[in-house]
TORLOSE-338898 format. One record per residue (C-alpha): residue number from 0; residue in one letter; x, y, z. Coordinates in pm, 1 decimal. Layout:
(NUM,'a',(X,Y,Z)) ...
//
This chain:
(0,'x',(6936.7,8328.3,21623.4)) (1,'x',(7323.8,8320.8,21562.7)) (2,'x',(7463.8,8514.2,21288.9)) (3,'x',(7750.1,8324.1,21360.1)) (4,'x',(7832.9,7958.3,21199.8)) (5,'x',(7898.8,7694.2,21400.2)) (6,'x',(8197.0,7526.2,21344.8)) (7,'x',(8191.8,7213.6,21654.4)) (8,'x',(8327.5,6890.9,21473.5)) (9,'x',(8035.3,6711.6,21665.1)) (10,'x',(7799.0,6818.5,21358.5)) (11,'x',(7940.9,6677.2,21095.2)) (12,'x',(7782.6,6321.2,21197.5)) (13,'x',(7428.6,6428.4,21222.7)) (14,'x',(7208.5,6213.8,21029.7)) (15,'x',(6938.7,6296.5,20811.1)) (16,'x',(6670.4,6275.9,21011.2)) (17,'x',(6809.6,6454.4,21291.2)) (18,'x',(6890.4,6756.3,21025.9)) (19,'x',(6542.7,6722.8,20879.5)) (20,'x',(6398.6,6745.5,21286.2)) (21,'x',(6632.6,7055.2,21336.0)) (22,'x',(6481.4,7231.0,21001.2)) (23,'x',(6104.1,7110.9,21029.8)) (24,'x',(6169.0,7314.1,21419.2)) (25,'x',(6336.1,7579.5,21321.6)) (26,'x',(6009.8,7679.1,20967.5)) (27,'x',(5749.6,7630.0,21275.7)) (28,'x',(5968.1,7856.8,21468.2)) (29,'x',(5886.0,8105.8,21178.4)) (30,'x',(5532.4,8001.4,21141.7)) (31,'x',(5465.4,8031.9,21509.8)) (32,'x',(5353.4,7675.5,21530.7)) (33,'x',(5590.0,7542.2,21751.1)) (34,'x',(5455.2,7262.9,21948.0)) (35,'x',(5418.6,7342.0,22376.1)) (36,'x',(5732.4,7241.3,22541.4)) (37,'x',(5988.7,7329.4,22279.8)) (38,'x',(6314.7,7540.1,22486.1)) (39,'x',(6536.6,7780.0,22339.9)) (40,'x',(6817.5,7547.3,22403.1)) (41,'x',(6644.3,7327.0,22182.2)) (42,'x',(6603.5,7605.7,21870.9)) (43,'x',(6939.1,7698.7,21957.1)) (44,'x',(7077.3,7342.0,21886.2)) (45,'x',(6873.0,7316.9,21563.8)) (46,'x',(7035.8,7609.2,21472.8)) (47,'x',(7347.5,7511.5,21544.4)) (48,'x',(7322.8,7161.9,21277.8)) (49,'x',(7144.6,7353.0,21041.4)) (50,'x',(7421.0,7616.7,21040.4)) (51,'x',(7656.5,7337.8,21035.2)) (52,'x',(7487.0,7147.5,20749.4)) (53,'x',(7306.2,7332.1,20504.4)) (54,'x',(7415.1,7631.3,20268.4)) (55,'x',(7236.6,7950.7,20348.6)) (56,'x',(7155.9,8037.2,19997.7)) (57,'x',(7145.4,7746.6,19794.0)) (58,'x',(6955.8,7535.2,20112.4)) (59,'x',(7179.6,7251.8,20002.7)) (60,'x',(7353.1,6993.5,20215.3)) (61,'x',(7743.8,7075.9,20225.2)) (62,'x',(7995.9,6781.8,20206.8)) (63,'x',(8132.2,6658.4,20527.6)) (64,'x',(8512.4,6747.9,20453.0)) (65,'x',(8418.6,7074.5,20287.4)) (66,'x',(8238.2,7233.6,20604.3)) (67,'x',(8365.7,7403.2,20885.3)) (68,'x',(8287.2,7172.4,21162.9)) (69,'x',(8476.2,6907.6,20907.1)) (70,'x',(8806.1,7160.3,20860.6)) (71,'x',(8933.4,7050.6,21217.7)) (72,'x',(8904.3,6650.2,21168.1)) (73,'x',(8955.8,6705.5,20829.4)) (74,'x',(9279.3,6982.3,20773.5)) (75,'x',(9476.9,6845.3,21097.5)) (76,'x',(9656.8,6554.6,20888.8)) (77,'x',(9699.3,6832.8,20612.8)) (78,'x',(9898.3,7069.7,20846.3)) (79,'x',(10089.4,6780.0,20986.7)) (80,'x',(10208.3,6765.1,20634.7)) (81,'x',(10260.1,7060.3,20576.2)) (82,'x',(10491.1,7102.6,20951.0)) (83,'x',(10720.9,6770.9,20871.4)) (84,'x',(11088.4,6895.1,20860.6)) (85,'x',(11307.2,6817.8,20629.1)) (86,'x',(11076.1,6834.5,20320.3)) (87,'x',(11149.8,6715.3,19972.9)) (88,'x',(11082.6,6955.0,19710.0)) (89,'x',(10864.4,6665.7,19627.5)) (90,'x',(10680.7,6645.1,19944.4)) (91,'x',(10650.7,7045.5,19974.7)) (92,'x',(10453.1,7012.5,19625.7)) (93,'x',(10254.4,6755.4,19714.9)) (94,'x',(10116.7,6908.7,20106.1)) (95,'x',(10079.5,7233.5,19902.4)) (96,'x',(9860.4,7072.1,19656.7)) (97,'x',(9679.5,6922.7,19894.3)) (98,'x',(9620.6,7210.4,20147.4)) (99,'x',(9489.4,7454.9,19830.9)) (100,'x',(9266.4,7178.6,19694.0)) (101,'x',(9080.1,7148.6,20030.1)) (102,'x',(9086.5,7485.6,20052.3)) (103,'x',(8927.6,7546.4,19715.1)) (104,'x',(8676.6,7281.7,19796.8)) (105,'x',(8618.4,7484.3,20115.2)) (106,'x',(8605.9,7807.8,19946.1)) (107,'x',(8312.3,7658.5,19658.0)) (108,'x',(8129.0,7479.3,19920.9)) (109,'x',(8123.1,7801.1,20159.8)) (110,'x',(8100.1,8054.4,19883.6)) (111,'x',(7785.7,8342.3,19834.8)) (112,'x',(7593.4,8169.6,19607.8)) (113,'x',(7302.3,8428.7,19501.3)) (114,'x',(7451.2,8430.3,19212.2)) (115,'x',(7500.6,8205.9,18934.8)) (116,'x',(7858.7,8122.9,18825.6)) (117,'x',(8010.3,7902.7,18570.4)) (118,'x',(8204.2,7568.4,18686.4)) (119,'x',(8455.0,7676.1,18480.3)) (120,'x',(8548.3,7988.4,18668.8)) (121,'x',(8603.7,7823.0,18997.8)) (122,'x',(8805.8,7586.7,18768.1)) (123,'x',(9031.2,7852.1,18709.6)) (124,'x',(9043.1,8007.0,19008.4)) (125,'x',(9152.3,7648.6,19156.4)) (126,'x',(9448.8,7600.3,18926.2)) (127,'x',(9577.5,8005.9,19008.7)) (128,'x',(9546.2,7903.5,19371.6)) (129,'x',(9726.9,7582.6,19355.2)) (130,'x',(9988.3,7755.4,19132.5)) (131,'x',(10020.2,8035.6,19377.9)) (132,'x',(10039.5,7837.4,19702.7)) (133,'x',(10335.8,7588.4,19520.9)) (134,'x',(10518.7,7893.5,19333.6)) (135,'x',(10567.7,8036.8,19666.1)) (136,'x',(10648.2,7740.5,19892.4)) (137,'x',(10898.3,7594.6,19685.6)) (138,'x',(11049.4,7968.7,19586.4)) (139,'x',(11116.0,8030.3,19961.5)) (140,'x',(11276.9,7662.1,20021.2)) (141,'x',(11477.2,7729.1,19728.5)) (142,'x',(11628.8,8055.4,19877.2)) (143,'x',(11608.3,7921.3,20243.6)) (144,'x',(11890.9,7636.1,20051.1)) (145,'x',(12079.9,7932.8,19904.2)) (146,'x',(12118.3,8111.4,20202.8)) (147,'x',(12500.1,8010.2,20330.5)) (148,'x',(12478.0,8214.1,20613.7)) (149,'x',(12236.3,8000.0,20820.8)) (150,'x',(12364.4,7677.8,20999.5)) (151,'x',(12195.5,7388.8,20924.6)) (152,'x',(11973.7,7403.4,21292.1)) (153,'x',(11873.5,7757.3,21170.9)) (154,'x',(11813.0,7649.7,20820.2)) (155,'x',(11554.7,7391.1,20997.3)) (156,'x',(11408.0,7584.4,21206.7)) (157,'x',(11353.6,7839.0,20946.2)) (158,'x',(11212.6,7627.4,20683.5)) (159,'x',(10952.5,7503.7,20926.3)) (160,'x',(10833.2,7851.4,20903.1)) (161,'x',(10800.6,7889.1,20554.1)) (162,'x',(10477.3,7689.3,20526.5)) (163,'x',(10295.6,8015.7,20710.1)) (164,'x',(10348.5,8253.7,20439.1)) (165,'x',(10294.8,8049.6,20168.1)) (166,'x',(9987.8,7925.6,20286.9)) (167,'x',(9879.2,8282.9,20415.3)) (168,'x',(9918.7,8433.5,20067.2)) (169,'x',(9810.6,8120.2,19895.4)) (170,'x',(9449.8,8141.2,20091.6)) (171,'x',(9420.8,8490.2,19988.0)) (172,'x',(9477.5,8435.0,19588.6)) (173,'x',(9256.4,8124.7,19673.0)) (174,'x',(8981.6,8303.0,19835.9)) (175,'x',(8969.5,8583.1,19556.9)) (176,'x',(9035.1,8340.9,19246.9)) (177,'x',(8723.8,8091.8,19364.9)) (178,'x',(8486.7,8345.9,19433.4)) (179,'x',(8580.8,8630.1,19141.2)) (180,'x',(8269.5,8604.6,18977.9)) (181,'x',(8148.2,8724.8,19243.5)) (182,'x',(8300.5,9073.0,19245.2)) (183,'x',(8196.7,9108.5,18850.9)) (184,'x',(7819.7,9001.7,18911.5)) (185,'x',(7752.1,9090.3,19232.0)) (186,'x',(7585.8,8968.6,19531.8)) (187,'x',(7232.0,8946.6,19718.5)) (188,'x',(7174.1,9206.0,19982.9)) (189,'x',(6841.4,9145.7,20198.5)) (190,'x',(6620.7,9344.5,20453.2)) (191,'x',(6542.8,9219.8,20762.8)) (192,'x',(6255.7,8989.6,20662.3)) (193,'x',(6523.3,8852.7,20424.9)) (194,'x',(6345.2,9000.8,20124.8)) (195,'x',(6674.5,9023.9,19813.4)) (196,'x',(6667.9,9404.6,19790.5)) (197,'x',(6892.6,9379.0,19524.1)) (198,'x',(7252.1,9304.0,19381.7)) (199,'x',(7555.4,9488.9,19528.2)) (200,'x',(7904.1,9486.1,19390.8)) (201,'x',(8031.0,9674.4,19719.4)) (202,'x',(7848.6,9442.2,19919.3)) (203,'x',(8081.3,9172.8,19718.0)) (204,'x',(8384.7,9324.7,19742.2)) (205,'x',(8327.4,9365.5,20160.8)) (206,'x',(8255.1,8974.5,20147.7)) (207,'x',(8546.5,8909.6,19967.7)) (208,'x',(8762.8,9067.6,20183.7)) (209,'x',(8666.6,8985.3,20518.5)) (210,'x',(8697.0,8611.5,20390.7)) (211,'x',(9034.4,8669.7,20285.9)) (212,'x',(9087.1,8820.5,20632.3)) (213,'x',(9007.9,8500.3,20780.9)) (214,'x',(9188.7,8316.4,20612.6)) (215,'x',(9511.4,8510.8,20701.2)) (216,'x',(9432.8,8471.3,21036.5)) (217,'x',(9334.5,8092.2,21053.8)) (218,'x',(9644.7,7946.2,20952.3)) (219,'x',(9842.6,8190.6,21171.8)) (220,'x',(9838.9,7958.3,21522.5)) (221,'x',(9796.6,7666.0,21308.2)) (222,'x',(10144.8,7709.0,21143.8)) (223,'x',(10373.7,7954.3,21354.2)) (224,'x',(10259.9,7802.4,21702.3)) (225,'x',(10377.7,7435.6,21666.0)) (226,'x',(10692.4,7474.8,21519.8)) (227,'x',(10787.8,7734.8,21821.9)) (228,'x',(10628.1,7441.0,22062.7)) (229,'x',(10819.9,7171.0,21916.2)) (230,'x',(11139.5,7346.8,21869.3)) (231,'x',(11124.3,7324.4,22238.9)) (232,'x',(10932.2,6995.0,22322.6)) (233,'x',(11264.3,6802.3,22056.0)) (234,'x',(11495.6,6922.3,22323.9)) (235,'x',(11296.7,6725.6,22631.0)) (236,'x',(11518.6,6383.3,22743.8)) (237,'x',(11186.3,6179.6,22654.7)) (238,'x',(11159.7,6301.7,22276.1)) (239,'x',(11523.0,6258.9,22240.6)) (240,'x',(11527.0,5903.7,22357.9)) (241,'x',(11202.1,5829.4,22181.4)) (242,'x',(11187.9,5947.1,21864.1)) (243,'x',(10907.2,5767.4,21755.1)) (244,'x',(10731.4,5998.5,21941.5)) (245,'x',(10793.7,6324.2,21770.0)) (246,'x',(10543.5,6266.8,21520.2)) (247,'x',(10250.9,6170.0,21751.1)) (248,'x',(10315.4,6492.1,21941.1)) (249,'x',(10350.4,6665.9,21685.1)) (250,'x',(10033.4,6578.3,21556.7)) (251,'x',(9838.4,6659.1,21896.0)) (252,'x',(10018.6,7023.4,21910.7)) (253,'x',(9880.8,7099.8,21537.2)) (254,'x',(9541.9,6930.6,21666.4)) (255,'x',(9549.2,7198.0,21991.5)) (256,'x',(9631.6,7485.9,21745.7)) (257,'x',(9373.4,7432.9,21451.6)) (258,'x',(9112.9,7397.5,21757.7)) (259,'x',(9211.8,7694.4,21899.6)) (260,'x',(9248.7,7902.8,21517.8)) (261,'x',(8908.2,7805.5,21362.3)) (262,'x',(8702.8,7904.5,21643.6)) (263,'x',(8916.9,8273.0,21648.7)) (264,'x',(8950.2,8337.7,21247.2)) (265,'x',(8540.5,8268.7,21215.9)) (266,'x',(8437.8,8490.8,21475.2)) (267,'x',(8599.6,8786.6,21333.4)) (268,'x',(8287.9,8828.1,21106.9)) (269,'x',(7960.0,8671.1,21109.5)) (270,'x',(7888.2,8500.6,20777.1)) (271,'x',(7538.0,8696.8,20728.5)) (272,'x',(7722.1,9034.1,20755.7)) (273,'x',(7540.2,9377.6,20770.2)) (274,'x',(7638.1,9729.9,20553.7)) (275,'x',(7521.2,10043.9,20556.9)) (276,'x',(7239.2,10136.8,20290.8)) (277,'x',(7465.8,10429.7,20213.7)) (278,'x',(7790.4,10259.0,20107.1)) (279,'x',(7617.2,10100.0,19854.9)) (280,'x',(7488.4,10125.5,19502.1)) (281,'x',(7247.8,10431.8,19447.1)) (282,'x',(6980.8,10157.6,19292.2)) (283,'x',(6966.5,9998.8,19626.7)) (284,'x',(6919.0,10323.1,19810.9)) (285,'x',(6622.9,10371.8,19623.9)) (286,'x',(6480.6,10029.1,19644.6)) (287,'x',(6465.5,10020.2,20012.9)) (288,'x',(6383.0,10253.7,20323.7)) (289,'x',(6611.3,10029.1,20546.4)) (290,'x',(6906.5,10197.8,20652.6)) (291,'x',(7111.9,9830.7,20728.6)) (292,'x',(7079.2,9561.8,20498.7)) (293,'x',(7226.9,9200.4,20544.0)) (294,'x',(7442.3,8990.0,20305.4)) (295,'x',(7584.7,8644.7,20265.3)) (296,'x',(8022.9,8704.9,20321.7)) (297,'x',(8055.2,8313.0,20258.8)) (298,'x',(8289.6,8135.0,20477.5)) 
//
């Protein structure tokens, strides 16, 4: 089976049957009780909503907005926000807010959770992220505004960049301030049966930062794509006769972008990731005779 998540927007309306169908298939898949007929295109789609669905440590349902095959449906109005030109210092707070929170959300949901961790800490980790995400957004409007050397066309088109870095850095502080704990305590690394061999700090730390490397990447096509497209698309005869229309296309070239980021940033790692026995902690060495062990990164 896939080490990879699936991320399709399709499976966030599963029902609850179907999901408990897909999960009942997939234990007599372990067993070796699966009942005659059963294809692999049928495991593989039980994978694929279970995947979708359920946390891999905590075997908890995840929220429909906070999963990955939500972020499309879900983030899409959130980067139209975060795109509109001409933002308020008002309106720049409030689509950073936003963004981070769902982020956050995204982050908990998604997180390594073999370990324990106080509410509080991901309470804090929320506010440094949000702080972060409008500190820097507003900072670089502020000196985009003070810049007297850019016309007022390249003052636009440069502020509808701005969202990019601020959200880039913003996802990183995010990522790291959410899931800290987990670089203190630890996290579960398993064999192949999926046996916990024990608690890695390394193996945290490599989670951690392939996350983080995701979410660098994601919002890359999401936010420096359609503001080159529409630079262009503003200048077409029909946009400048209908206006009304900007926003509508807008919203379908942010749509073609996130579809085309999510699918690239999650593939760069699979979310049950696999280290070497010998980067780790000595204690884990010793525990096992498996040279590759398997952990959790989170999403």
């Amino acid at each position: 089976m896939s080490e990879y998540p699936s991320f399709q927007s399709g499976t966030s309306r599963f029902d609850q049957k179907r999901l408990q169908e897909s999960v009942e298939l997939l234990e007599r898949f372990k067993q070796g009780t699966l009942p005659p007929g059963v294809t692999d295109a049928q495991l593989w789609q039980a994978q694929k909503i279970k995947q979708a669905i359920i946390h891999p440590d905590t075997g908890e349902k995840i929220l429909m907005p906070f999963r990955m095959s939500g972020f499309i449906p879900f983030g899409t109005p959130v980067v139209v926000g975060l795109l509109l030109p001409n933002q308020t210092l008002v309106s720049t707070v409030f689509w950073q807010w936003l963004n981070q929170s769902h982020n956050a959300c995204v982050n908990y949901s998604n997180r390594n959770a073999s370990k324990p961790a106080p509410v509080t800490k991901f309470i804090q980790g929320y506010l440094g992220a949000v702080t972060s995400a409008v500190s820097i957004a507003v900072g670089l409007n502020v000196l985009i505004q003070k810049a007297n050397r850019f016309n007022p066309t390249t003052r636009l088109l440069v502020q509808r960049f701005i969202p990019f870095p601020a959200v880039a850095s913003a996802n990183v502080c995010n990522v790291v301030l959410m899931r800290h704990t987990e670089l203190s305590e630890g996290i579960s690394v398993l064999d192949d049966n999926g046996n916990v061999v024990g608690t890695s700090k390394v193996a945290a730390r490599h989670a951690l930062l392939e996350t983080a490397l995701t979410r660098v990447v994601l919002p890359m096509p999401i936010l420096v794509l359609p503001p080159m497209i529409m630079a262009v698309l503003e200048k077409l005869p029909l946009l400048q006769k209908h206006r009304r229309l900007v926003l509508p296309v807008h919203s379908l070239v942010c749509l073609a972008a996130f579809s085309l980021a999510l699918p690239l940033a999650i593939s760069l790692f699979p979310q049950m990731s696999q280290i070497s026995v010998d980067q780790l902690e000595p204690e884990i060495a010793m525990a096992t005779d498996r040279k590759i062990v398997t952990y959790n990164k989170g999403l």
